[in-house]
DSSP file (Angstrom, degrees, kcal/mol; ACC not computed):
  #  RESIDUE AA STRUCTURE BP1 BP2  ACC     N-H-->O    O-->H-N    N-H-->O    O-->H-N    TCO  KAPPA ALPHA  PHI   PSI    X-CA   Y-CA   Z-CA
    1    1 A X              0   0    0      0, 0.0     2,-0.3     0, 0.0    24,-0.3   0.000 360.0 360.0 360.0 134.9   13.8   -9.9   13.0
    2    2 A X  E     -A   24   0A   0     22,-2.0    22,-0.9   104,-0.1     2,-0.4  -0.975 360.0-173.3-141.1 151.3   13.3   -6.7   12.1
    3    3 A X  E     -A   23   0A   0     -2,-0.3   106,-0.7   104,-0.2     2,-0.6  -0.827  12.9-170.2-164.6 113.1   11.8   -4.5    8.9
    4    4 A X  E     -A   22   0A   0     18,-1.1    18,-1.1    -2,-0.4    16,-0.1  -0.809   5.2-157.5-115.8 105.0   12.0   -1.2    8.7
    5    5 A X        +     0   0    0     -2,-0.6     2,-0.3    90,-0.2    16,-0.2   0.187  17.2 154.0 -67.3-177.7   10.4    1.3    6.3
    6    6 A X        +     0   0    0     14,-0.5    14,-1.3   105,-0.1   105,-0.1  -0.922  36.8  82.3 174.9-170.2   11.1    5.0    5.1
    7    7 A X        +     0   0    0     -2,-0.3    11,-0.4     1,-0.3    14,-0.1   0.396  59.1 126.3  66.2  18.5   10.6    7.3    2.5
    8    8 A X        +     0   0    0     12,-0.1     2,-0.3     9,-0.1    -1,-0.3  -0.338  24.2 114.2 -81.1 168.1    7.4    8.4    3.2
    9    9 A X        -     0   0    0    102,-0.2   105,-0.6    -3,-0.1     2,-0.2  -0.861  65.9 -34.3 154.0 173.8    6.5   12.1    3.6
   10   10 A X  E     +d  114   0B   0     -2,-0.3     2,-0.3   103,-0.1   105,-0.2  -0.407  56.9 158.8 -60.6 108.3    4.3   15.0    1.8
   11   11 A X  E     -d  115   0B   0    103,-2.2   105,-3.7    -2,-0.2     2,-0.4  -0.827  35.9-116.8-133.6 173.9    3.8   15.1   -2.2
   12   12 A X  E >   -d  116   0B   0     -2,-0.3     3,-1.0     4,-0.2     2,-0.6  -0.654  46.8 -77.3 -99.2 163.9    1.3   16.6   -4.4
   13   13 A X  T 3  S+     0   0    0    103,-2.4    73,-0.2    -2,-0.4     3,-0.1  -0.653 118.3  30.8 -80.1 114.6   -1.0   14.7   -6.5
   14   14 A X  T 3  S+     0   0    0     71,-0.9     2,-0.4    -2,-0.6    -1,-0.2   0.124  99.5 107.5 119.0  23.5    0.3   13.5   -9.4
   15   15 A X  B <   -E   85   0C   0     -3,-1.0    70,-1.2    70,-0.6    -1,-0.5  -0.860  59.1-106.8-133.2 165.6    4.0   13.0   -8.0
   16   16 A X        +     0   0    0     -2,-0.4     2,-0.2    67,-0.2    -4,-0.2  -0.465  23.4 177.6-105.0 150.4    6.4   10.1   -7.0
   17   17 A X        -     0   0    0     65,-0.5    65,-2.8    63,-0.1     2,-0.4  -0.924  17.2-148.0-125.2 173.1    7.7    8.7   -3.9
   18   18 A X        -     0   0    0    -11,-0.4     2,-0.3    -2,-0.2    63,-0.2  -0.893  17.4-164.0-133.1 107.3   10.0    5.6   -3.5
   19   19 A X        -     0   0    0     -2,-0.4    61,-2.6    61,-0.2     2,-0.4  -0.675   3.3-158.5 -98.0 146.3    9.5    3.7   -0.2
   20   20 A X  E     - B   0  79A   0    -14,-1.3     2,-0.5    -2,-0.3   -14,-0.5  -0.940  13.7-145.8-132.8 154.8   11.9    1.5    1.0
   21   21 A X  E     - B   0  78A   0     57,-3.1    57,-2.1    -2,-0.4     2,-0.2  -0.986  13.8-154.5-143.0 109.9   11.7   -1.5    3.4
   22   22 A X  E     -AB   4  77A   0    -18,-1.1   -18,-1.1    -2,-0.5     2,-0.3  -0.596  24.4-173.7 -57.7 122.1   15.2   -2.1    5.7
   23   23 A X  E     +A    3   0A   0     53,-1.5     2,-0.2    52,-0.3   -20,-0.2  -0.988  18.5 141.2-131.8 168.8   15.3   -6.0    6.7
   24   24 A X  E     +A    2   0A   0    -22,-0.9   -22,-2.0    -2,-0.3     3,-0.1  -0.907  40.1  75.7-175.1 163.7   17.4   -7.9    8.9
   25   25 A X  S    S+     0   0    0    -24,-0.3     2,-0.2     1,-0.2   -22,-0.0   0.065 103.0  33.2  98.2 -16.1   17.3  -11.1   11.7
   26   26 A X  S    S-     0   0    0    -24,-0.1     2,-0.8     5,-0.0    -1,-0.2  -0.860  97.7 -68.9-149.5-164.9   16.9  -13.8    8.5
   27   27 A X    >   -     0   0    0     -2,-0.2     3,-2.0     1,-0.2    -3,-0.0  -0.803  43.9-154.3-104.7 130.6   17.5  -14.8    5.3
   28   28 A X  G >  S+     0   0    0     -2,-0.8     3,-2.0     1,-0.3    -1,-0.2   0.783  78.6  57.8 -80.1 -47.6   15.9  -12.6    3.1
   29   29 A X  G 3  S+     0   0    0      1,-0.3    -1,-0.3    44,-0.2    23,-0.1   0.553  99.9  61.1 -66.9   2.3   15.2  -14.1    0.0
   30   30 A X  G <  S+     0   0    0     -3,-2.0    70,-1.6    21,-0.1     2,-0.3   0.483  87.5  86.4 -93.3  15.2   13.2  -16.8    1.6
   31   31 A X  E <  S-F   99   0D   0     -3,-2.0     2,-0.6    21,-0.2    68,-0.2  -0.813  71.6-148.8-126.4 124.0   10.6  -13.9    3.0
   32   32 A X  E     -F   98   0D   0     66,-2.7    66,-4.1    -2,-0.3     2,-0.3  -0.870  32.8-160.5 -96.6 137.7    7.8  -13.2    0.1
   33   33 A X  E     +FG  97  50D   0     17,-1.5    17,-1.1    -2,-0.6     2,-0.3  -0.973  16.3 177.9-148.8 129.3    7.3   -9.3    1.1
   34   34 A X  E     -FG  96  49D   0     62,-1.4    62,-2.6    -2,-0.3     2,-0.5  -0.827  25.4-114.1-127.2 157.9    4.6   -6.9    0.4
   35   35 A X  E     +FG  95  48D   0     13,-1.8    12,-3.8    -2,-0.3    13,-1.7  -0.822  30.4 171.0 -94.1 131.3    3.2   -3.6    0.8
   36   36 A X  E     -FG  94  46D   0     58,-1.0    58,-2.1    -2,-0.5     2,-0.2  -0.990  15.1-140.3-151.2 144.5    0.0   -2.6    2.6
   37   37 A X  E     - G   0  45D   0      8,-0.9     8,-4.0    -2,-0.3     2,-0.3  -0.555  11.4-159.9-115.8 154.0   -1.5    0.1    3.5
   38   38 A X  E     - G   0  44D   0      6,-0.3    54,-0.6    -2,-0.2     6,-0.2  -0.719   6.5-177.5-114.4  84.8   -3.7    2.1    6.2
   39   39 A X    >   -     0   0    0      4,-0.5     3,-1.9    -2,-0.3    52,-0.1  -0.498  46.5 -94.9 -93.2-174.3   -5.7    5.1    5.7
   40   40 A X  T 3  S+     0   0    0      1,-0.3     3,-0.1    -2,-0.0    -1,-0.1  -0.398 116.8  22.9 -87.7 141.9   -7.4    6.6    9.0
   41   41 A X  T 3  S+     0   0    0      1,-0.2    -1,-0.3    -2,-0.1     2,-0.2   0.113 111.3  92.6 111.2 -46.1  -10.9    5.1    9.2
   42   42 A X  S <  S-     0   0    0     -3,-1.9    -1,-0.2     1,-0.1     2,-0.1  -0.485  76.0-104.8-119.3 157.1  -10.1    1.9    6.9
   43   43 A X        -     0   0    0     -2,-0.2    -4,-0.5     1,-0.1    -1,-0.1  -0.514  51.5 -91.4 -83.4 147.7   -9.1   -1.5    7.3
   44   44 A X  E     -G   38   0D   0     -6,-0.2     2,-0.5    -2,-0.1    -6,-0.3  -0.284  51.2-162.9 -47.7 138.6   -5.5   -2.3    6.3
   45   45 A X  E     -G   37   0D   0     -8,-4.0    -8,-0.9    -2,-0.1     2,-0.1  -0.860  20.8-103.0-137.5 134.0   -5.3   -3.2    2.6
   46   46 A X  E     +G   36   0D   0     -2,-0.5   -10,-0.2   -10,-0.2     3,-0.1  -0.531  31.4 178.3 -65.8 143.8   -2.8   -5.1    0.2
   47   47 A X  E     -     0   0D   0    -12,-3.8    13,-1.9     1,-0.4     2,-0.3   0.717  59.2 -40.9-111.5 -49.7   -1.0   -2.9   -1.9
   48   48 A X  E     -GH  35  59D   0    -13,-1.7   -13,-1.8    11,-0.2    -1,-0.4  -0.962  55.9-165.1-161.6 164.1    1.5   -5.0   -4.1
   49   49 A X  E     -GH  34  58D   0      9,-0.8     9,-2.3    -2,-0.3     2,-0.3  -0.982   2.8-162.4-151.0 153.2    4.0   -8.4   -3.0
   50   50 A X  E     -GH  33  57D   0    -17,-1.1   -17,-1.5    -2,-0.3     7,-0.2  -0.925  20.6-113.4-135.4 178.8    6.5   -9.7   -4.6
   51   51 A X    >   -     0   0    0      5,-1.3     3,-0.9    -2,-0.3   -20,-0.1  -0.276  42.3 -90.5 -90.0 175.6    8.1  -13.4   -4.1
   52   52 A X  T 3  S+     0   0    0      1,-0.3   -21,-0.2   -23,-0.1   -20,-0.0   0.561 125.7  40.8 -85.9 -12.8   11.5  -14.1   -2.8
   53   53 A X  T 3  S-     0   0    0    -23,-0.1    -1,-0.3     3,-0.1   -21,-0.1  -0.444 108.9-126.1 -92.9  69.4   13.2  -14.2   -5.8
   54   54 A X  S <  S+     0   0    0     -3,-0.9    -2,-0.1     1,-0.2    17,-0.1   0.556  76.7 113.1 -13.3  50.0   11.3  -11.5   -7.0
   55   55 A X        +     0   0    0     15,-0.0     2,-0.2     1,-0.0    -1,-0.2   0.998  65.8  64.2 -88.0 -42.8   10.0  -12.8  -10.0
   56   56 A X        +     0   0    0      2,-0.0    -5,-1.3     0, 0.0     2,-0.3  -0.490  63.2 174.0 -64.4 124.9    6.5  -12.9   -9.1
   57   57 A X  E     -H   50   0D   0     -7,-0.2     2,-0.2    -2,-0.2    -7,-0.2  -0.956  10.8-170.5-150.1 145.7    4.6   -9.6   -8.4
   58   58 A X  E     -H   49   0D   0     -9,-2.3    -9,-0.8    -2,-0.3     2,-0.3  -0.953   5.9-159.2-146.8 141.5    1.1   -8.8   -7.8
   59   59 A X  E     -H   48   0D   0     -2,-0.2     2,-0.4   -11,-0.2   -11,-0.2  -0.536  22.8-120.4-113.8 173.6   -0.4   -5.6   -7.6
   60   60 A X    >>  -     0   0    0    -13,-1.9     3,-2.2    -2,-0.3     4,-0.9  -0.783  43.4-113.9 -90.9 143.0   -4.1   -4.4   -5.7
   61   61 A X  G >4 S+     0   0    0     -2,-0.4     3,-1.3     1,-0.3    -1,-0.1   0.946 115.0  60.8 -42.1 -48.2   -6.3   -2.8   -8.8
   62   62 A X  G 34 S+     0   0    0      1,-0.2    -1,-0.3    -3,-0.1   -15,-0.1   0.847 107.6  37.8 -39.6 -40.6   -6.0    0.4   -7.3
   63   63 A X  G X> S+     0   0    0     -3,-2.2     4,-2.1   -16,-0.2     3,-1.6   0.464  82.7 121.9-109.6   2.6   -2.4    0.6   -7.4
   64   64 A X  T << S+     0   0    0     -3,-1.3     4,-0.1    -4,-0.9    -3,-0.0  -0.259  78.2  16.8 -66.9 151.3   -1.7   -1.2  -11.0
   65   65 A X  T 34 S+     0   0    0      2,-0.3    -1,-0.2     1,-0.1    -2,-0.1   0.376 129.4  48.3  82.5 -30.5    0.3    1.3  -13.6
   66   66 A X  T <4 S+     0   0    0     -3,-1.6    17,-3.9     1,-0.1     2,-0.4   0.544  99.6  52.1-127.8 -17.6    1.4    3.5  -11.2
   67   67 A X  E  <  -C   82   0A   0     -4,-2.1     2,-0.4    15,-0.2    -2,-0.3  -0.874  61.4-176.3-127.7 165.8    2.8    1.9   -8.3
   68   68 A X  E     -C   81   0A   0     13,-1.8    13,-1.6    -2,-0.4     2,-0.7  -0.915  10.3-166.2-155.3 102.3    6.2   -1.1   -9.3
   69   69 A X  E     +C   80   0A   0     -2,-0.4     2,-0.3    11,-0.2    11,-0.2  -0.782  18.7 152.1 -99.0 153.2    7.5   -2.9   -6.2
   70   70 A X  E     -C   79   0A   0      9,-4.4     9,-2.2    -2,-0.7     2,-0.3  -0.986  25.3-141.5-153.5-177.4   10.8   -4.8   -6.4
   71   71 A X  E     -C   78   0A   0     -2,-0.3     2,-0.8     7,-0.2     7,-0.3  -0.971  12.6-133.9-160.2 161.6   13.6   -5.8   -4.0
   72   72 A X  E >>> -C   77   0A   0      5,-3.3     3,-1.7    -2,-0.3     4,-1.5  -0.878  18.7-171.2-110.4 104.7   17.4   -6.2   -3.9
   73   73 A X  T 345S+     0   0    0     -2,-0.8   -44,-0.2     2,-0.3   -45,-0.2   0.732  88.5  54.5 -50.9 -36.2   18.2   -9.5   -2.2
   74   74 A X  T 345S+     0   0    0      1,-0.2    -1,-0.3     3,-0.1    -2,-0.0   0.159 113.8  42.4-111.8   5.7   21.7   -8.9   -2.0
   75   75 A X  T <45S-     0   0    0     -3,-1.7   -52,-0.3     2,-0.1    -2,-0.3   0.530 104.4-131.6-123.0 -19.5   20.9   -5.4    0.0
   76   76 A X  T  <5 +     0   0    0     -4,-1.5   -53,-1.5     1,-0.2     2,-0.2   0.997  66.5 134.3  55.4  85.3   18.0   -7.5    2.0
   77   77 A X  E   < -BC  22  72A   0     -5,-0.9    -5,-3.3   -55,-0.2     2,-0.3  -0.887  49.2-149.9-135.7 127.6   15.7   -4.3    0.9
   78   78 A X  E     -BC  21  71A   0    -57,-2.1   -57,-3.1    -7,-0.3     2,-0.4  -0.838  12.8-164.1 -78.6 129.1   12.0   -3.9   -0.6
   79   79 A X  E     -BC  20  70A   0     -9,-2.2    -9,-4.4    -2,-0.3   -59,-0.2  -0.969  16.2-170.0-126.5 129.4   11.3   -1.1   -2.7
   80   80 A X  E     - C   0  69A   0    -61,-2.6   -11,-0.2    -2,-0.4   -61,-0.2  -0.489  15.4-160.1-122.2  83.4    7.7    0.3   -3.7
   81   81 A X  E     - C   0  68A   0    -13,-1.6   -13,-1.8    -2,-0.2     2,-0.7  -0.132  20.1-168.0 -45.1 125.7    8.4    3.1   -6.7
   82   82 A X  E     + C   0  67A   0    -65,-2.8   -65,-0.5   -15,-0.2     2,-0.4  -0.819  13.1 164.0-138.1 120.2    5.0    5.1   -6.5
   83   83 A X        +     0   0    0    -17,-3.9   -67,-0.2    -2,-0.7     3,-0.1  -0.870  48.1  34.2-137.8 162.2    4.1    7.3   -8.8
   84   84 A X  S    S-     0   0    0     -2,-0.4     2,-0.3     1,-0.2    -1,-0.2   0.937  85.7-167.7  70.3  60.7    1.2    9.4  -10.4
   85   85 A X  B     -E   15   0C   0    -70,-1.2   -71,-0.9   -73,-0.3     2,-0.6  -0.509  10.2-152.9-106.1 155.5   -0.2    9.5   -6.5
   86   86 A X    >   -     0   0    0     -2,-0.3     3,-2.9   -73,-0.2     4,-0.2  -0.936  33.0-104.2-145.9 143.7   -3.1   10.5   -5.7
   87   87 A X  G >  S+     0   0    0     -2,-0.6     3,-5.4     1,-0.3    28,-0.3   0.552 122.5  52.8  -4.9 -64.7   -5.1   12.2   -2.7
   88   88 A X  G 3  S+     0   0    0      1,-0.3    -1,-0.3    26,-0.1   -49,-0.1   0.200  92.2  72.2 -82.7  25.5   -6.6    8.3   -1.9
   89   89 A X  G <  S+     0   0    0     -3,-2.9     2,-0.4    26,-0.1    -1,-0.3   0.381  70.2 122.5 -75.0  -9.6   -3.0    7.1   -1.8
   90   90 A X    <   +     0   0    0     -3,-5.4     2,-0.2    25,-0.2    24,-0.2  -0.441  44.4 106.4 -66.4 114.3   -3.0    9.0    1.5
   91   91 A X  E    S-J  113   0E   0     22,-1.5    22,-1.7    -2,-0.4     2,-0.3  -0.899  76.6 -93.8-140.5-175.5   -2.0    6.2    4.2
   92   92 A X  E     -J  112   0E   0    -54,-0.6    20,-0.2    -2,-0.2   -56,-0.1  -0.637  49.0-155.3 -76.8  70.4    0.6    4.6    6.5
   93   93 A X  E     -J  111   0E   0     18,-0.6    18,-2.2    -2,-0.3     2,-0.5  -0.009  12.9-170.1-100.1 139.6    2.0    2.2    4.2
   94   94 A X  E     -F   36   0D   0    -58,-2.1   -58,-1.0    16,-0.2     2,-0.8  -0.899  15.3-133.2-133.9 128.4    3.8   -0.9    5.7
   95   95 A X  E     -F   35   0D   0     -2,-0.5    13,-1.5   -60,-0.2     2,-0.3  -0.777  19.6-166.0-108.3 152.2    5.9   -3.8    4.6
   96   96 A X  E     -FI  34 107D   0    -62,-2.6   -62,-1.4    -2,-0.8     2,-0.3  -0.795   8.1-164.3 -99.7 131.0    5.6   -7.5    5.5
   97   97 A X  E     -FI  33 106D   0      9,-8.0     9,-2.9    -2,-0.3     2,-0.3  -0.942   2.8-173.2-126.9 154.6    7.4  -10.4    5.3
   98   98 A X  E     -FI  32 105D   0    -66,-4.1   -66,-2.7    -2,-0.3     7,-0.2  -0.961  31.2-111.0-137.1 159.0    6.4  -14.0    5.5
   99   99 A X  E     -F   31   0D   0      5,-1.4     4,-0.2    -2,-0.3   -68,-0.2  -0.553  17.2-140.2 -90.7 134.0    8.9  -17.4    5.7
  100  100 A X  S    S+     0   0    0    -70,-1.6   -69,-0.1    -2,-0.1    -1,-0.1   0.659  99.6  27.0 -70.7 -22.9    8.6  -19.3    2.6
  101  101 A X  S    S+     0   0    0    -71,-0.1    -1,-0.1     3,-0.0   -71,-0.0   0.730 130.8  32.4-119.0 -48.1    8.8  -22.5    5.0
  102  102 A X  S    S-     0   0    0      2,-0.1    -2,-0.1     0, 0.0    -1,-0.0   0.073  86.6-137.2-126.3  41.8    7.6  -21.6    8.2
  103  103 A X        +     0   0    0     -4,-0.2     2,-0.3     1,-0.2    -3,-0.1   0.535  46.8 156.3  28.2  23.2    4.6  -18.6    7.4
  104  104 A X        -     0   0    0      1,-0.0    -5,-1.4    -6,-0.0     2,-0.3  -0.477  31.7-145.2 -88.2 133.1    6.0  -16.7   10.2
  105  105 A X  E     -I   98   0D   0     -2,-0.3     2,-0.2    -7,-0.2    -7,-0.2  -0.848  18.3-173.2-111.3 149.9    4.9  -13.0    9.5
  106  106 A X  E     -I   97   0D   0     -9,-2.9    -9,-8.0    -2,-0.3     2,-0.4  -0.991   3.7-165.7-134.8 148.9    6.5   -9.6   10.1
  107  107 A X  E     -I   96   0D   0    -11,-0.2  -104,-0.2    -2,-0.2   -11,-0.2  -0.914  16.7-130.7-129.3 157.3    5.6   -6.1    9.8
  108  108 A X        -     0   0    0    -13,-1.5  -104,-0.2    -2,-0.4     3,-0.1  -0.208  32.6-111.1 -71.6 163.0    7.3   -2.8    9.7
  109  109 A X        -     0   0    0   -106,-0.7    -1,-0.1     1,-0.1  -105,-0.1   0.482  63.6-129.4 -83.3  -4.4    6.2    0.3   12.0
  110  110 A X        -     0   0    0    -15,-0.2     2,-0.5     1,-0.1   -16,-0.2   0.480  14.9-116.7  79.0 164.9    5.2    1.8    9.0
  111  111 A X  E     -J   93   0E   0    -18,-2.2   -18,-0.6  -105,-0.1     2,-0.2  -0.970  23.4-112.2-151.0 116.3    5.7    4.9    7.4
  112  112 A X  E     -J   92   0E   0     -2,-0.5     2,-0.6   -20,-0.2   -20,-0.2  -0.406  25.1-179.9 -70.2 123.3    3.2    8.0    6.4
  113  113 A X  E     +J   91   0E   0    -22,-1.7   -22,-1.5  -105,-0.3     2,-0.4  -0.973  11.5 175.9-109.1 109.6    2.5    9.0    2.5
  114  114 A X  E     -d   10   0B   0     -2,-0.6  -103,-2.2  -105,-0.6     2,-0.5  -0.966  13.2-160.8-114.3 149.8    0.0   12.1    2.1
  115  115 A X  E     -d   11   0B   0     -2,-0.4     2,-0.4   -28,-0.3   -25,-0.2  -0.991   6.9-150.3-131.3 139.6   -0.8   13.4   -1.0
  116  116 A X  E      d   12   0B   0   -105,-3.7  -103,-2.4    -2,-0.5   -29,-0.1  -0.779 360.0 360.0 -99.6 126.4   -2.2   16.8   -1.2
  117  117 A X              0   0    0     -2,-0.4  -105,-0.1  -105,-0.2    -1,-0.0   0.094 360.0 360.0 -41.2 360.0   -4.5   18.0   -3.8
């Protein structure tokens, strides 16, 4: 099992990135997967999840309006579209998957988003 992010990297505040979360080792729509984040200092935090047939979404207050996860089943990828970012968006951001059946969790090695003022 495996899950691997990207797209992170250096934007200014008030500007988009689009992170994406590689999986592979199961079957993918049975894995509810979310985003969460680390900034240095802070405890790890939910950012947004969606369910395994991504009907279901939920977002952290913080991040509502601006940030839109979804995922392509048939690519076994999560995507978290993030836009209108700002300076305390600066983290590592990571995705997770958990088995609809047997609550077995994974997480990604995560992937850096700064935003610069």
């Amino acid at each position: 099992v495996q899950l691997v992010e990207s797209g992170g990297g250096l934007v200014q505040s008030g500007g988009s990135l689009r992170l994406s979360c590689a999986a592979s080792g199961f079957t993918f729509s049975n894995i509810g997967m979310s985003w969460h984040r680390q900034a240095p200092g802070k405890e790890r935090e939910f950012v947004a999840s969606i369910s395994g047939g991504g009907g279901i979404t939920n977002y952290a207050d913080s991040v509502k309006g601006r940030f839109t996860i979804s995922r392509d089943n048939a690519k076994n990828t999560v995507h978290l579209q993030m836009n209108s970012l700002k300076p305390e968006d600066t983290a590592v951001y990571y995705c997770r998957g958990v088995a609809a059946f047997s609550n077995d969790e994974y997480w990604g090695q995560g992937t850096q988003v700064t935003v610069s003022s």
